[in-house]
C-alpha positions as CSV (number, residue, x, y, z in Angstrom):
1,X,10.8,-16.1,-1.1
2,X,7.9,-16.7,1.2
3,X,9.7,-17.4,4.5
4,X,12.0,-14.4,3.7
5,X,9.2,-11.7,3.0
6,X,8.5,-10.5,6.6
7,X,12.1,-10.7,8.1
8,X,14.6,-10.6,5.8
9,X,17.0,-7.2,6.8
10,X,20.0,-7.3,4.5
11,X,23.2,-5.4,5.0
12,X,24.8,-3.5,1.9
13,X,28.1,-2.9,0.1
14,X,29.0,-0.4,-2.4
15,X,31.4,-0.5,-4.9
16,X,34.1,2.7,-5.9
17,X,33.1,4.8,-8.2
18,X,35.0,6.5,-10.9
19,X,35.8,10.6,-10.2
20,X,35.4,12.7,-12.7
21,X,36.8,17.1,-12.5
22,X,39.9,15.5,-10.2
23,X,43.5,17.2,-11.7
24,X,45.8,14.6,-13.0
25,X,47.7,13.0,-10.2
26,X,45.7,15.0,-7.5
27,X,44.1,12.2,-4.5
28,X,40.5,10.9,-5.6
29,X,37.9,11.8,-2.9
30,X,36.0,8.7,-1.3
31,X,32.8,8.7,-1.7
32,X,30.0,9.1,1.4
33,X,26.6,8.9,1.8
34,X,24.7,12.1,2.6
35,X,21.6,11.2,4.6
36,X,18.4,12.5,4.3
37,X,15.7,13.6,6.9
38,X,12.8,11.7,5.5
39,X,10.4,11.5,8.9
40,X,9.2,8.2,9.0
41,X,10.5,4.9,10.8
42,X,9.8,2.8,7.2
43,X,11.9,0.2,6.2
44,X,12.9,1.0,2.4
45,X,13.8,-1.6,-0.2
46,X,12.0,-0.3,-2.9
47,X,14.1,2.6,-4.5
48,X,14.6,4.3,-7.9
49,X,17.0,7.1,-9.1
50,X,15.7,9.3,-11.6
51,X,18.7,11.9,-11.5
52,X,20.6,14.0,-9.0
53,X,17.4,16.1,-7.4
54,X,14.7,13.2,-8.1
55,X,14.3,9.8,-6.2
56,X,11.4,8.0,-5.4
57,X,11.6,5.2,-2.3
58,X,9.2,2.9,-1.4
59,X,8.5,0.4,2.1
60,X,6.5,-0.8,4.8
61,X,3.0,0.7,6.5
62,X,2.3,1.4,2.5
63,X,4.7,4.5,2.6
64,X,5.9,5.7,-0.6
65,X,8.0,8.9,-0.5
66,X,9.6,11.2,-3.3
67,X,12.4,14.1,-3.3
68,X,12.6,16.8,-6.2
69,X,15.1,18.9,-4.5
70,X,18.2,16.3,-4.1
71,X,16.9,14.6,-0.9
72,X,16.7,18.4,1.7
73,X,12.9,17.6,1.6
74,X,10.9,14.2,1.4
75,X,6.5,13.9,0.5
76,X,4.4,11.3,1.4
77,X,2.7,10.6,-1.8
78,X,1.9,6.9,-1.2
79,X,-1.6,5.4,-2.4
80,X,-4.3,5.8,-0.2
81,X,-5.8,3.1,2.4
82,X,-2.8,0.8,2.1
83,X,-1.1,0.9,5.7
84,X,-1.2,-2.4,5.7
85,X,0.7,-3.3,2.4
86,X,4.4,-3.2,2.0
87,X,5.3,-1.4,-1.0
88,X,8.8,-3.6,-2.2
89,X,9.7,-2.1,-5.2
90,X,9.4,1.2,-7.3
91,X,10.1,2.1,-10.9
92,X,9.9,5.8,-11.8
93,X,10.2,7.1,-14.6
94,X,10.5,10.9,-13.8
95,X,9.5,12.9,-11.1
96,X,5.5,12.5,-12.0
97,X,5.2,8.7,-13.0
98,X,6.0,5.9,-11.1
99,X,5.1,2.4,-10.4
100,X,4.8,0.2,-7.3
101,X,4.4,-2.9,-6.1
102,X,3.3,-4.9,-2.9
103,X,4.1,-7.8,-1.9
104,X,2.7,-10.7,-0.4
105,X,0.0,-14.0,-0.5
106,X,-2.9,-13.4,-2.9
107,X,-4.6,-10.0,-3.0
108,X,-1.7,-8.5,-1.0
109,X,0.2,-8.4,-4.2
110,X,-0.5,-5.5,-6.1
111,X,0.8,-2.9,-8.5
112,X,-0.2,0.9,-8.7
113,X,1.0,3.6,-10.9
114,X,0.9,7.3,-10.7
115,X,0.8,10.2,-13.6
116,X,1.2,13.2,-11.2
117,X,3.9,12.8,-8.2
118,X,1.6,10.5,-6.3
119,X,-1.4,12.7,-5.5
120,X,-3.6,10.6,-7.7
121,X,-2.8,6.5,-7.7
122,X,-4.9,3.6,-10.1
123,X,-5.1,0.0,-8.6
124,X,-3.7,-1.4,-12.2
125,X,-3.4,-5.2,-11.0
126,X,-4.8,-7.4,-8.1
127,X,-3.3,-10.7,-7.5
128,X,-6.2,-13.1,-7.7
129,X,-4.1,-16.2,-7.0
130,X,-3.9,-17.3,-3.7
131,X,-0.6,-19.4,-5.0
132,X,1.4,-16.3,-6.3
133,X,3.4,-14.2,-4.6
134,X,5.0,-11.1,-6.4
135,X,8.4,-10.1,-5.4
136,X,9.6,-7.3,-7.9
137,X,9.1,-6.1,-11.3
138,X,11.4,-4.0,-13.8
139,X,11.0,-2.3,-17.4
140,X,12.8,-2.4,-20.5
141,X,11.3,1.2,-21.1
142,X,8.9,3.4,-20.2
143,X,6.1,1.0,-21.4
144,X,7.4,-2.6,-21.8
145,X,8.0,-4.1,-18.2
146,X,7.4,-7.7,-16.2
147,X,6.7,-8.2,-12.9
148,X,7.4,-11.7,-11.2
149,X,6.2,-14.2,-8.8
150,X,7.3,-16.8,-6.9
151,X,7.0,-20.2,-8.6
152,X,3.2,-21.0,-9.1
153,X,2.6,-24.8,-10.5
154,X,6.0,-24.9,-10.1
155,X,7.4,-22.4,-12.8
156,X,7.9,-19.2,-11.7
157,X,5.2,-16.6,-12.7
158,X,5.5,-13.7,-15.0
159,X,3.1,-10.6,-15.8
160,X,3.6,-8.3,-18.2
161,X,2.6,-4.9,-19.2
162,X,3.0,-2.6,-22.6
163,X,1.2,0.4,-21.5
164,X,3.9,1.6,-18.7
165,X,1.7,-0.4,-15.8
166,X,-1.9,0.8,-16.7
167,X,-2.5,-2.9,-17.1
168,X,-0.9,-6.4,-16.6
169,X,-1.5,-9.9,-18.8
170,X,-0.2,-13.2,-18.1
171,X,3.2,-14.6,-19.7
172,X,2.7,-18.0,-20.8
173,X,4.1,-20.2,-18.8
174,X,5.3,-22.9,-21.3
175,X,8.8,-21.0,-22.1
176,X,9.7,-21.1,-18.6
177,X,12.0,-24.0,-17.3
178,X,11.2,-25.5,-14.5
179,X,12.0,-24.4,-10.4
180,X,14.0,-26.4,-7.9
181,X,12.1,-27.5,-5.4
182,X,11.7,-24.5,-3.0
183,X,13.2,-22.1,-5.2
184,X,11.6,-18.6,-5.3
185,X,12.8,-15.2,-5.3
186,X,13.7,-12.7,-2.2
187,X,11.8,-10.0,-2.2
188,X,14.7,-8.1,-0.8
189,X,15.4,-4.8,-2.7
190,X,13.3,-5.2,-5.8
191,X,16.2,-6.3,-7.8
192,X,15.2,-9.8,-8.2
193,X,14.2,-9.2,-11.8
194,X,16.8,-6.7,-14.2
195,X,16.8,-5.6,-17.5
196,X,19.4,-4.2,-20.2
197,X,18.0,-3.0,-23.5
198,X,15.0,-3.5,-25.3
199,X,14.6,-7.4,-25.0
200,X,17.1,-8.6,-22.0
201,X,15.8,-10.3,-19.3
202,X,17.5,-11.6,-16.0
203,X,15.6,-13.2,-13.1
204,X,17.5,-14.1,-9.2
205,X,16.9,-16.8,-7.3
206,X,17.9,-19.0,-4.1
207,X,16.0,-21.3,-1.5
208,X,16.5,-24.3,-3.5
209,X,19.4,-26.6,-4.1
210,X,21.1,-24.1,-5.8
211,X,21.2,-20.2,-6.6
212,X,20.6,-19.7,-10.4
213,X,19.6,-16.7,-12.6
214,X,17.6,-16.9,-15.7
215,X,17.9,-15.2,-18.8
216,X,15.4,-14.3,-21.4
217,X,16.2,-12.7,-25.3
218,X,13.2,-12.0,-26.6
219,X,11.5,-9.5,-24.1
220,X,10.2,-12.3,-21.2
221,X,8.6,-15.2,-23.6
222,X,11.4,-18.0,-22.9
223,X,13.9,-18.4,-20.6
224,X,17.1,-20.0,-19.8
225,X,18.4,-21.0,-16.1
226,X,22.2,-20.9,-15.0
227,X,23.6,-22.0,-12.3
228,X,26.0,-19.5,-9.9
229,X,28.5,-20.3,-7.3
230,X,26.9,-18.5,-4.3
231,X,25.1,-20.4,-1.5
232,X,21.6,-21.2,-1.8
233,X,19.4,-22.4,1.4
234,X,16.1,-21.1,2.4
235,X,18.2,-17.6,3.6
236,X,20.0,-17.9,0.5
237,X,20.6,-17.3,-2.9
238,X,20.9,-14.5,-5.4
239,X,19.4,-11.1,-3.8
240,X,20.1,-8.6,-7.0
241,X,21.2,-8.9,-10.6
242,X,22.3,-6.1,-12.2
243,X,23.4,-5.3,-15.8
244,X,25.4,-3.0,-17.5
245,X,24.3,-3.8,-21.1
246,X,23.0,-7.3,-21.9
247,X,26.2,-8.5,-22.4
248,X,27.9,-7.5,-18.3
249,X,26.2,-8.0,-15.4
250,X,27.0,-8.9,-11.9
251,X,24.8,-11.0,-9.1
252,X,25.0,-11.2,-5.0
253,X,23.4,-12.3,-2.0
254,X,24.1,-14.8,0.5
255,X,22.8,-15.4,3.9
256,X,20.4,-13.1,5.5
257,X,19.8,-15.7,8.4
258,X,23.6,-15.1,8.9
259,X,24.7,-12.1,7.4
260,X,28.6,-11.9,8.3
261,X,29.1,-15.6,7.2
262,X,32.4,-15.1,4.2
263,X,32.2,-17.0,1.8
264,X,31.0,-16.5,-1.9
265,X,28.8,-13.3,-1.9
266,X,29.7,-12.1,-5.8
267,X,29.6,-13.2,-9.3
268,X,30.4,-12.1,-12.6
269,X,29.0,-12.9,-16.1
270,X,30.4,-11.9,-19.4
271,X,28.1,-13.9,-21.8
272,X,24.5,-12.4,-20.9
273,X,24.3,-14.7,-17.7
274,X,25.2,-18.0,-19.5
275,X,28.2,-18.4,-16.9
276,X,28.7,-16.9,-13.6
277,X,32.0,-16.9,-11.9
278,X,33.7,-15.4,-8.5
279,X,36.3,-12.5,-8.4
280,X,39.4,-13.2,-6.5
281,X,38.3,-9.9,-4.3
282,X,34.3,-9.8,-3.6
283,X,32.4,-8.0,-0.1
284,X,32.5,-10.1,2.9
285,X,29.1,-11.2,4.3
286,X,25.3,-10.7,2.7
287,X,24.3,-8.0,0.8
288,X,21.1,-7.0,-1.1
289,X,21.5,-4.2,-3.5
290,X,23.6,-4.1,-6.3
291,X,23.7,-0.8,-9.2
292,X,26.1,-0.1,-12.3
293,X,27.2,3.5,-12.5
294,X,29.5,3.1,-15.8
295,X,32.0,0.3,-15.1
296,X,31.7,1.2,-11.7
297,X,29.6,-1.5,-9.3
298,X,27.9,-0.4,-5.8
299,X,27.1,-3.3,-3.4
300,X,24.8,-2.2,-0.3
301,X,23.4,-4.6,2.1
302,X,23.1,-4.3,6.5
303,X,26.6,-4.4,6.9
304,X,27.6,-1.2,5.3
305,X,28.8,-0.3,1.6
306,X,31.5,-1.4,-0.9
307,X,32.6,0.0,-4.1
308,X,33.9,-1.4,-7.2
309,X,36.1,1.0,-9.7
310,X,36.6,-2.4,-12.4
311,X,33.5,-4.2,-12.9
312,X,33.4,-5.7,-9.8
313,X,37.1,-7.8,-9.8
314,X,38.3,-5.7,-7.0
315,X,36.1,-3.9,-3.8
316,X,36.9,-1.2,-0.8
317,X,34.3,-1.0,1.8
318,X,33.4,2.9,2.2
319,X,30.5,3.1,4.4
320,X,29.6,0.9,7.8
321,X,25.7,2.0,7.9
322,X,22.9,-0.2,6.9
323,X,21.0,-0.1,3.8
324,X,18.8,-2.3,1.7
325,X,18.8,-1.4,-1.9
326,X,21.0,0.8,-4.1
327,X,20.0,2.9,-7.2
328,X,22.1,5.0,-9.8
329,X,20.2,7.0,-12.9
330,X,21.7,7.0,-16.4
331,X,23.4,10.2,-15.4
332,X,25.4,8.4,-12.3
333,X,23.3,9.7,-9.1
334,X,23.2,6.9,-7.0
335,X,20.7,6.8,-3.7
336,X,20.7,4.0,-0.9
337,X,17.7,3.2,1.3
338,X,17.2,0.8,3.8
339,X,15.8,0.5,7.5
340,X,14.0,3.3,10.1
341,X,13.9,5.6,6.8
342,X,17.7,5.8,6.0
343,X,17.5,7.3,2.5
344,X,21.3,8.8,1.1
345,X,22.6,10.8,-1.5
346,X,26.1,9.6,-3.2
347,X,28.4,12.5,-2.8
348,X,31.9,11.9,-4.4
């Protein structure tokens, strides 16, 4: 969302996590974060887990940094002459390719990708539309992905790419439904657009009358809008969606203009993100980042982290720093990064 792009600093909760090699009846550990010495003041909402040793983060002054040895070392491998972009949201596919994107009013948004570790980068899209702002994109695989906008003629906007982010076309707008007035999306930890298998689609939103998430079946062509219970203003709404499979997914936010407000923060869907409802036990106060690792849900945002062992019915708050997004590979290594360069490890 436009008024949120430059100030917006959410706090974050992460969920339990199941333990694995513990001895019947034996204590579970709680999990921790173990920070990283990355060298650079950068605030970090873009962030993606490839496994245990690789991560790749991205943020302001056009940093982008990557770890290949489980977060001990950190490289600037950012694209060149873009100090003044800020890089919102990464998706890496393994410690060579990745691909970012910028935020911001016409030709600030843009998207690069990288086939070595960042040494070399290609400009693959330029916004050219002084009315679009891009917030986040995601992929369904390691070619087929959308990256989205902020309601342009008032639908949001959609690009997509089938070449793993060489180059970007233009969704059609005609199966999109229509946006509330001053509905957009928060470009707050590059979770504002999800996907779970080959085809399903999930978009957040807020700054309108009410905080919705839209679902699309067939790959990003037409979509369906559903209302959710949490608070929508222009500091609200929906900051993440996250999916287990295209059936489970969960969705939070709520007020970055007053981030230790309770109230509803959380909500579940069972039906692909046809319904959305509120646990009886959900983090207090905003958060930003949401990731799956199994049927486990982590929740980060400025206030600290929660964990969720169920799906997300029941939370414990194990962390009081700040971060701003939250990532977990298919493997279940999960990294958090946020503000001044605060870039963890899960340890468990």
């Amino acid at each position: 969302m436009r008024i949120a792009r430059a100030v917006l600093v959410l706090v974050g909760a992460v969920v339990p996590l199941g333990v694995t090699g513990v001895a019947s009846g034996a204590p579970c550990p709680e999990p921790s974060w173990n920070l990283s010495v990355t060298g650079t003041d950068a605030q970090f909402r873009g962030l993606d887990a490839v496994d245990g040793r690789v991560a790749w983060v991205s943020g302001t002054k056009g940093t982008v940094l990557r770890t290949t040895d489980r977060g001990r070392s950190w490289q600037q491998v950012g694209p060149p002459d873009t100090a003044t972009l800020e890089f919102r949201d990464i998706e890496a596919f393994d410690a060579d390719h990745a691909v970012t994107l910028s935020i911001g009013p016409g030709d600030t948004s843009r998207v690069y990708r990288t086939d070595d570790g960042g040494k070399h980068w290609q400009l693959a899209f330029r916004n050219a539309d002084p009315n679009a702002f891009y917030d986040c994109l995601a992929f369904f695989d390691h070619r087929r992905g959308l990256a989205m906008s902020d309601p342009v003629d008032g639908k949001f906007r959609l690009m997509a790419t089938e070449d793993g982010g060489r180059s970007w076309q233009l969704v059609p707008s005609e199966g999109m439904p229509p946006a509330l007035p001053g509905e957009a999306g928060f470009a707050a930890s590059g979770q504002c657009i999800t996907t779970a298998g080959p085809r399903d689609a999930w978009i957040a939103t807020g700054g309108g009358a009410k905080a919705r998430v839209l679902h699309s079946g067939d790959g990003g062509r037409h979509w369906q809008a559903a209302e959710t219970p949490l608070p929508s203003s222009q500091s609200a709404g929906v900051f993440s969606v996250a999916f287990r499979d295209p059936w489970h997914g969960a969705a939070i936010g709520g007020d970055y203009a007053v981030p230790d407000a309770p109230g509803v923060a959380l909500a579940l869907s069972a039906d692909r993100g046809r319904s959305w409802r509120t646990p009886a036990q959900a983090p207090v106060g905003c958060r930003s980042g949401l990731a799956w690792r199994g049927d486990s849900l982590i929740a980060v945002g400025p206030g600290g982290s929660d964990l969720s062992a169920d799906g997300g019915r029941h939370w414990t708050k194990f962390d009081a720093g700040s971060f701003d997004s939250v990532s977990c590979s298919a493997h279940g290594d999960c990294w958090a990064s946020g503000v001044k360069g605060r870039v963890a490890r899960l340890v468990r």
